[in-house]
C-alpha positions in Angstrom: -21.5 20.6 3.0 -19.2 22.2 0.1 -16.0 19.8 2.0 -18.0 16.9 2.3 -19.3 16.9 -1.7 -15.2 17.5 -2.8 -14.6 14.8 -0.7 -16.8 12.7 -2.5 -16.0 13.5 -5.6 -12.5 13.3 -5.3 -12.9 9.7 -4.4 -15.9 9.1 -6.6 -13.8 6.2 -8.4 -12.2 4.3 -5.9 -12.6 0.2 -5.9 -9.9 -1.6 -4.2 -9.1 1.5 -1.9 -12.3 1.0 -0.1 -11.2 -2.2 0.9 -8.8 0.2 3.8 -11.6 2.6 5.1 -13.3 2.1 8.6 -16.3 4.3 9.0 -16.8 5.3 12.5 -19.7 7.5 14.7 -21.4 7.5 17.5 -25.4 7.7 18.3 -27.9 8.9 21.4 -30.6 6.3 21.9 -33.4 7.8 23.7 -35.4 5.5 26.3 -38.4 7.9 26.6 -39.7 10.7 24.4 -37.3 12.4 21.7 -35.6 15.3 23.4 -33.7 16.7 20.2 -34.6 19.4 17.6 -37.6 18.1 15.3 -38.0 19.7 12.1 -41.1 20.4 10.0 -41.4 20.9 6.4 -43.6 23.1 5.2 -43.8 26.9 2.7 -43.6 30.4 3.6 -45.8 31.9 5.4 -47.4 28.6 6.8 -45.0 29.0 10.6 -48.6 29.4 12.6 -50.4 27.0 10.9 -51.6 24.5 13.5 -51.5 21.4 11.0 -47.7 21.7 11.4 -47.5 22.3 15.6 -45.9 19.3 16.7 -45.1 18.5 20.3 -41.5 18.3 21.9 -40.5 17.0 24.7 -38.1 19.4 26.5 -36.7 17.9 29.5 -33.4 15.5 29.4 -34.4 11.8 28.6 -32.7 9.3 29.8 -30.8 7.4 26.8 -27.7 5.5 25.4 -24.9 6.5 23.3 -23.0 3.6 21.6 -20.3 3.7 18.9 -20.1 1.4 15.9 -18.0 1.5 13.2 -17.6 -0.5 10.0 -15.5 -1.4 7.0 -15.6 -3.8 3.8 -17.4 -6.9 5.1 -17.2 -6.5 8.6 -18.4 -4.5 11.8 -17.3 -3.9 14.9 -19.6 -4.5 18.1 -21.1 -1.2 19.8 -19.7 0.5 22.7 -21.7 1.7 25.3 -20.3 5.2 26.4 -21.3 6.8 29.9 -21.9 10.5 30.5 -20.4 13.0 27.9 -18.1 12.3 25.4 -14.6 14.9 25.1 -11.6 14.4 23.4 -9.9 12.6 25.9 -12.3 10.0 26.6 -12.8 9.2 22.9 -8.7 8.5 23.1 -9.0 6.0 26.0 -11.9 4.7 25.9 -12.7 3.9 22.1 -9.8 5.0 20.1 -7.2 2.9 21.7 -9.1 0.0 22.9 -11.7 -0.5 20.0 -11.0 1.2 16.9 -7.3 0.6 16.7 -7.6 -3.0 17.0 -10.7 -3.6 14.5 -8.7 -1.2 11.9 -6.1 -3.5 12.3 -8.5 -6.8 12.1 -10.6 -5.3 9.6 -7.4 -4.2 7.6 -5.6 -7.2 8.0 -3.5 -5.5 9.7 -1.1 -1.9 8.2 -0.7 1.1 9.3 -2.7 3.8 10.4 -2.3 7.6 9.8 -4.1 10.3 11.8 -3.8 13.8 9.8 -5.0 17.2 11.2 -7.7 18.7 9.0 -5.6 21.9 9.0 -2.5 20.7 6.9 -2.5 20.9 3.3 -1.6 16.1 3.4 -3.1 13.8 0.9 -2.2 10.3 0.1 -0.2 9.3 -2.5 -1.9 5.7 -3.8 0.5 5.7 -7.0 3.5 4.7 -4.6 1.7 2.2 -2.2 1.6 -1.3 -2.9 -1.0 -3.8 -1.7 1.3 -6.3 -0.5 3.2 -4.5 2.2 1.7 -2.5 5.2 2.6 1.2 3.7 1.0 4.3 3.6 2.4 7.1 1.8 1.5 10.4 2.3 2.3 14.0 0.6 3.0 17.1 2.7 3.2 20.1 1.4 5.5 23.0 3.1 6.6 26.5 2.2 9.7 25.1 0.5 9.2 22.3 -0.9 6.6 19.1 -1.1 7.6 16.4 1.8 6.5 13.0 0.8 6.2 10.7 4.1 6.6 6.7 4.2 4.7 5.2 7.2 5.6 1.5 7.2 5.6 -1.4 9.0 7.7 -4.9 9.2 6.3 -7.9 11.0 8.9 -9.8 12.8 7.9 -12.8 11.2 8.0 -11.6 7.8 11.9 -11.9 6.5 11.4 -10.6 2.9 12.8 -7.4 3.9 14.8 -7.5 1.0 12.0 -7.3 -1.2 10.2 -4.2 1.4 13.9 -2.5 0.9 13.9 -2.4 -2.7 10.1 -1.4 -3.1 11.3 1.6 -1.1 14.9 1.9 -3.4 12.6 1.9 -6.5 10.1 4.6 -5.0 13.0 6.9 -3.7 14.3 6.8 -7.3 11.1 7.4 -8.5 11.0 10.6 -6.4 14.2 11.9 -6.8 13.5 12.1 -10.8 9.7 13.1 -10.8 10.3 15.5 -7.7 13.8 16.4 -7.5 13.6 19.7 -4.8 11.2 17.2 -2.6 11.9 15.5 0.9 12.2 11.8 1.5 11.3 10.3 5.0 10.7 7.0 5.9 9.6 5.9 9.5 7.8 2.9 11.5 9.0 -0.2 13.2 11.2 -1.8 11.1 11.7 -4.0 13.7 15.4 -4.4 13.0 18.4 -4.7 15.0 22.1 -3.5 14.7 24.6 -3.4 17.5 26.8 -0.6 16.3 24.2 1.7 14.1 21.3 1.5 16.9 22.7 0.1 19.7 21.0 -3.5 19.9 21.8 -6.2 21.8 22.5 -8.4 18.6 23.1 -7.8 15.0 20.5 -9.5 12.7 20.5 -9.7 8.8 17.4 -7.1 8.4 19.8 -4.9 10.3 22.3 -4.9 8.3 20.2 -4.5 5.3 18.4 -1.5 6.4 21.9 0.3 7.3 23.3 -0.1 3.9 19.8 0.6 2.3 20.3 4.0 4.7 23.7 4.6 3.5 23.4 3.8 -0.1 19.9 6.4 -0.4 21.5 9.1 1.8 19.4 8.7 4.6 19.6 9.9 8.6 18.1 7.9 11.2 17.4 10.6 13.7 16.2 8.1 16.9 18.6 7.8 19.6 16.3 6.1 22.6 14.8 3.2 23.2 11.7 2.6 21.4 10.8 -0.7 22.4 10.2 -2.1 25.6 8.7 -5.1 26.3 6.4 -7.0 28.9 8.6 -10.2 28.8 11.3 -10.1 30.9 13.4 -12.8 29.3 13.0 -9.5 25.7 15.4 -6.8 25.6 14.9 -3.5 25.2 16.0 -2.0 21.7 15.0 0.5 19.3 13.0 -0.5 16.5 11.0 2.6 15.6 13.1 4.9 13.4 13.1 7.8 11.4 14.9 8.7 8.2 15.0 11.3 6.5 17.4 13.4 3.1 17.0 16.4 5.2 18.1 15.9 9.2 18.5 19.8 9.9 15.9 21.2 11.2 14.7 18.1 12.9 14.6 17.1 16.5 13.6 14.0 18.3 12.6 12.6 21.9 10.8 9.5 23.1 8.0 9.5 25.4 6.2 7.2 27.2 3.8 4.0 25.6 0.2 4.9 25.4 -2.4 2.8 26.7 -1.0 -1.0 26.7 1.4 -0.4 23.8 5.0 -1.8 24.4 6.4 1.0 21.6 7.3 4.4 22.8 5.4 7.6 21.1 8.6 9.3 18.9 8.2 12.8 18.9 9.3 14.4 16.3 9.7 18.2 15.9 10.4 20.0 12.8 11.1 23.9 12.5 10.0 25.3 9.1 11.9 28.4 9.2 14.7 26.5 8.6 16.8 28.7 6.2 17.5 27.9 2.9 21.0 29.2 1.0 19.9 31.9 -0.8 21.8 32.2 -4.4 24.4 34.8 -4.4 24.3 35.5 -8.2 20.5 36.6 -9.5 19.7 35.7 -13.0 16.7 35.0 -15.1 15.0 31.8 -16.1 13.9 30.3 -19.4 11.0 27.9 -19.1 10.1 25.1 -21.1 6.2 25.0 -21.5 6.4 22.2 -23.8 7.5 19.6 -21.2 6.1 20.7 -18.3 3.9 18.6 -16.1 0.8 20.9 -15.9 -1.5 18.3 -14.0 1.1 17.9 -11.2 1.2 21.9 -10.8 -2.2 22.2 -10.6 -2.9 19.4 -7.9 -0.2 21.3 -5.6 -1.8 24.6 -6.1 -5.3 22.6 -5.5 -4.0 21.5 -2.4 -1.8 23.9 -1.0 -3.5 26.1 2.0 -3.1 29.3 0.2 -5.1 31.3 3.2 -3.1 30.0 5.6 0.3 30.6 4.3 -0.8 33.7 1.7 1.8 34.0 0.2 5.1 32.0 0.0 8.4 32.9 -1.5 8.3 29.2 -2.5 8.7 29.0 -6.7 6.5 26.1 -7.5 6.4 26.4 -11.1 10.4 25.1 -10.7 9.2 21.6 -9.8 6.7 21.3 -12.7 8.3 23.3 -15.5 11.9 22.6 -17.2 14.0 25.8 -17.1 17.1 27.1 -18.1 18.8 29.7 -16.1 20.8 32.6 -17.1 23.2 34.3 -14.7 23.3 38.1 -14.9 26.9 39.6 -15.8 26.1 42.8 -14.1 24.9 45.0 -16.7 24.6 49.0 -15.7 21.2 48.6 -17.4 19.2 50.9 -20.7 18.8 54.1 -17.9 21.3 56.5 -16.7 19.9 59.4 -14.4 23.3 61.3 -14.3 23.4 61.2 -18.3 19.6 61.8 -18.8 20.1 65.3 -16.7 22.7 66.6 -19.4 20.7 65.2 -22.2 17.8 67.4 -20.5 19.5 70.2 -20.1 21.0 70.2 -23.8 18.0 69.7 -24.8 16.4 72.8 -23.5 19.8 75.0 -24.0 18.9 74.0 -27.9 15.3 75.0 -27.9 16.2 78.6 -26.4 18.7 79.2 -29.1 16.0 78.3 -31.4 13.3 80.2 -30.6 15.7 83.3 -29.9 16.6 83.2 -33.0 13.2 83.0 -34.9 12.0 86.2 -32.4 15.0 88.3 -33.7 14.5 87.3 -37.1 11.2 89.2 -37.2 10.8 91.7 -39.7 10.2 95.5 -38.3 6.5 96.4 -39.2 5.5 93.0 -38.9 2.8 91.7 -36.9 3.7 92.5 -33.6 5.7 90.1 -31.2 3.5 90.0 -28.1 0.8 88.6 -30.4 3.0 85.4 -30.6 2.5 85.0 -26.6 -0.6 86.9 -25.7 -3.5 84.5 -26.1 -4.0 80.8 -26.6 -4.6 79.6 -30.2 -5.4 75.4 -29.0 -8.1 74.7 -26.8 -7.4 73.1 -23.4 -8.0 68.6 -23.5 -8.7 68.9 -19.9 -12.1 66.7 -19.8 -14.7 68.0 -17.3 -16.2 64.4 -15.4 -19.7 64.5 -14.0 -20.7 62.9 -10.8 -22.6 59.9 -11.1 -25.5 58.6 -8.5 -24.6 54.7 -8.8 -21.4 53.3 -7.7 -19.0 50.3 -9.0 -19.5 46.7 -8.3 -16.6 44.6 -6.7 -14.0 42.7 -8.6 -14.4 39.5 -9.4 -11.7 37.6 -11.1 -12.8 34.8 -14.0 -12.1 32.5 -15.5 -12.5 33.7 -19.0 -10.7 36.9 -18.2 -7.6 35.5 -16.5 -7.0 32.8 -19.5 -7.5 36.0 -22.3 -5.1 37.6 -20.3 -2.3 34.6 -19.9 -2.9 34.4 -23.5 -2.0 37.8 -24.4 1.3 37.8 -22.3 4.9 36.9 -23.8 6.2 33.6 -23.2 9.8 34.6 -23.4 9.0 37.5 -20.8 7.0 36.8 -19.2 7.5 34.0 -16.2 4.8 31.6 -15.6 2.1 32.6 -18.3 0.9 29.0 -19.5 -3.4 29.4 -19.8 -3.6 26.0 -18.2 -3.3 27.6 -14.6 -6.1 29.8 -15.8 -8.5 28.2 -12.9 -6.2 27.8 -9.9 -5.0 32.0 -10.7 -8.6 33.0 -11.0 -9.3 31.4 -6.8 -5.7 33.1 -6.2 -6.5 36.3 -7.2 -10.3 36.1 -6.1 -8.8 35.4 -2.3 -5.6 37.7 -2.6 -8.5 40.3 -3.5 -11.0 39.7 -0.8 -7.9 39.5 2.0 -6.2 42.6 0.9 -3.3 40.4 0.7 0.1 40.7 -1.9 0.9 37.6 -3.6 4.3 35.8 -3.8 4.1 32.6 -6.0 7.4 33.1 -7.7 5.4 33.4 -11.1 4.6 36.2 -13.4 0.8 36.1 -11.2 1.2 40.6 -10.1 1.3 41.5 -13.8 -2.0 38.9 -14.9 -3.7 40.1 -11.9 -3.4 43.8 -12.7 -4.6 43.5 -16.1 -7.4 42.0 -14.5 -8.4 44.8 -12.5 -7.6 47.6 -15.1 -10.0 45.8 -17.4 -12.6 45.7 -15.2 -12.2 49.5 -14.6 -11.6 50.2 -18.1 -15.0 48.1 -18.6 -16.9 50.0 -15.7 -15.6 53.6 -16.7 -16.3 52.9 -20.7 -19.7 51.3 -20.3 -20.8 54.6 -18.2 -19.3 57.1 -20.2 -16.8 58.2 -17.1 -14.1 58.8 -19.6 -14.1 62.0 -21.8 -13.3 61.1 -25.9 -10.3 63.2 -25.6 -8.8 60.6 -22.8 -5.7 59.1 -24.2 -3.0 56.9 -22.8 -4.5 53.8 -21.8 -7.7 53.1 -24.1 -7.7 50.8 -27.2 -6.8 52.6 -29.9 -6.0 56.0 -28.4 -2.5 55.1 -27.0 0.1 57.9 -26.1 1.7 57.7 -29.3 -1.8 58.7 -31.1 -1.9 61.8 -29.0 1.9 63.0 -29.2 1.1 63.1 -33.2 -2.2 64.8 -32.9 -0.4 67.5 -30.4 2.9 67.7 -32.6 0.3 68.1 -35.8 -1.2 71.1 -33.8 2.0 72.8 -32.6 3.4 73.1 -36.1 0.5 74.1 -37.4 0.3 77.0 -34.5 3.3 77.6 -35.2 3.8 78.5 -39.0 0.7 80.8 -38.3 2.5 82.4 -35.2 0.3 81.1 -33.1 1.2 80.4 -29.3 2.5 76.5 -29.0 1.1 75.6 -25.3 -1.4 73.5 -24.4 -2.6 71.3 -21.3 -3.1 67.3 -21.9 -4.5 64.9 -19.4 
């Protein structure tokens, strides 16, 4: 129910675009007595009430099931269906003979995309035009976004050089907006070329799209036959094609037509391990909050499947956010273990000479020097905790507390800390949490999510008194430096009175 009511909203102000839905389902008529679930409304407590008994018939009835569907001003007949419906029935025997064709009736014709519900894909209106037969869709991957073109060219429509530069002007587009994104373009383009895809003939559209191809940077990947036709006085050719900016990691083979089609299915595979260069030289990065595109990086956080990829190496924020980057020069760094050892031990070679010193300085018949060492003059801070009957409640990450927490953060140290991503960090963390899961979002997300955590232990320990008042360290206002002065107050105090200098601190 929660999918279906985001679906609704999301498309709560749609006009034109309903013009290009179909609506489809199917329905069981009964012929006899209903032999479903029937539900009664009634309150608690009221189940054996005979008023609400209601009689159901229990055996199979004989019945119908048709299937309708429906668009913008038109409706397609129904379709009796015999015996039980699967998945391969509903391809051949409504899918491909039925609902293909009316989508295409209905539409006046275009292109159709079937998405799995399992991929993070949504479709990209802003580029599509209502003049050509395009659909453009938005895929989103581990490295980077892949925005995909399905198009399609009549043969009878010869304006293809207004269809290539539509597609010049959206590539551009792309390349600025989304410069680390992927480009590909496929359908029948119904074009021919001798030399580039092995035609019979070379027509002007062919030629076109090959120097559209060459000038964007584009790889057509096809290699076979796509087209093969029922008239024997046709050639075969290859019309369907597929280009793309990135041709590595793809592979391609042509199967067999489906139903009555005369096109070949084009297979494409696509392996998304594909390894990136990693950068040779680490540096750090500089970011430039005050042009970034925050409503673009929160729709690709929105929309990408964070349980099922939890977590990516994939820096988002990169695409969104102007940054400047600084190469390391391979600085030994502020900490040296070898040198901190002699500083240690001089340290402690030091204090010996000056306590030796201040013992042999002792005057005879003066208080006597085991006094100095024989009993404690500071009580111990070691708090004792009592055991408490009720336990602590689990985490839960909000809103409020995330954005106080972005807030608080350094901008020039901090990577990522903009309080606009306040809600997409707060459903981050809430289902890195609940999965026992680490995060890896390229942004400064460990550090915010920590401080989450320790303030609601912090809150949790305070709010039951768990924490003694001698407790220093972490606590507002009793930070480490407050409790090195108190201690260094009481030494020198102990001290001047000859008192013993030792204590223990948690």
């Amino acid at each position: 129910m929660e999918s279906k009511r985001t679906w609704c909203r999301q498309r709560s102000l749609w006009d034109q675009e309903w013009n290009s839905i179909v609506f489809s389902d199917e329905s069981r008529f009964c012929l006899g007595m209903y032999d479903g679930r029937v539900r009664v409304r009634r309150r608690r407590g009221e189940r054996r009430n005979p008023q609400f008994f209601v009689e159901r018939h229990v055996h199979h009835t004989v019945g119908v099931m048709v299937w309708g569907a429906k668009a913008y001003g038109s409706r397609s007949p129904l379709i009796f269906i015999r015996g039980n419906m699967n998945a391969q029935r509903y391809i051949h025997e409504v899918l491909e003979p039925h609902l293909l064709p009316y989508f295409s009736a209905a539409c006046n014709g275009g292109v159709v995309a079937f998405v799995r519900s399992s991929l993070s894909c949504s479709r990209d209106l802003s580029l599509e035009s209502d003049r050509k037969d395009i659909l453009w869709l938005r895929l989103n991957s581990k490295t980077s976004p892949k925005f995909i073109c399905c198009l399609y060219r009549s043969p009878s429509n010869h304006n293809w050089d207004d269809l290539l530069e539509y597609l010049a002007v959206q590539i551009d587009f792309l390349n600025i907006n989304h410069p680390a994104s992927e480009v590909v373009l496929l359908g029948d383009f119904n074009a021919h070329n001798e030399l580039w895809l092995g035609s019979n003939k070379t027509d002007a559209a062919g030629r076109a799209v090959e120097a559209f191809a060459l000038t964007q940077g584009l790889t057509q990947l096809v290699t076979s036959l796509t087209f093969f036709p029922c008239v024997s006085s046709h050639a075969s050719s290859l019309l369907d094609l597929f280009l793309t900016t990135h041709p590595a990691p793809y592979s391609t083979a042509v199967l067999s037509p489906l139903g009555n089609s005369d096109h070949g299915v084009v297979g494409v595979r696509f392996w998304s391990e594909a390894a990136v260069a990693a950068e040779t030289r680490t540096g750090r990065k500089t970011w430039h909050y005050g042009h970034a595109d925050w409503k673009g990086l929160r729709d690709f956080f929105s929309s990408f499947p964070w349980r099922d990829v939890c977590f990516t190496d994939a820096d988002a924020s990169t695409e969104y956010i102007p940054h400047t980057k600084f190469l390391n020069q391979g600085s030994n760094g502020w900490f040296n273990k070898s040198q901190a050892d002699v500083d240690v031990r001089n340290a402690k070679t030091q204090h010996d000479i000056k306590v030796r010193h201040r013992v042999m300085s002792q005057r005879n018949g003066s208080r006597k020097i085991e006094k100095n060492f024989s009993h404690s003059s500071l009580h111990h801070l070691v708090p004792s905790i009592q055991r408490v009957p009720h336990t602590m409640r689990e985490v839960t990450f909000r809103h409020k507390t995330v954005r106080r927490v972005l807030l608080s953060l350094d901008i020039n140290k901090a990577t990522g800390c903009a309080a606009e991503l306040a809600p997409v960090l707060s459903r981050l963390f809430q289902i890195s949490y609940e999965s026992g899961t680490s995060q890896k979002t390229g942004i400064c997300s460990c550090k915010v999510m920590e401080r989450c955590i320790n303030r609601e232990l912090l809150d949790y320990l305070e709010r039951h008194t768990l924490i003694s008042d001698r407790q220093y360290g972490f606590r507002h206002q009793r930070s480490t430096g407050d409790l090195l002065a108190y201690v260094t107050q009481l030494w020198s105090k102990l001290i001047q009175s000859h008192g013993e200098a030792s204590c223990r601190c948690s």
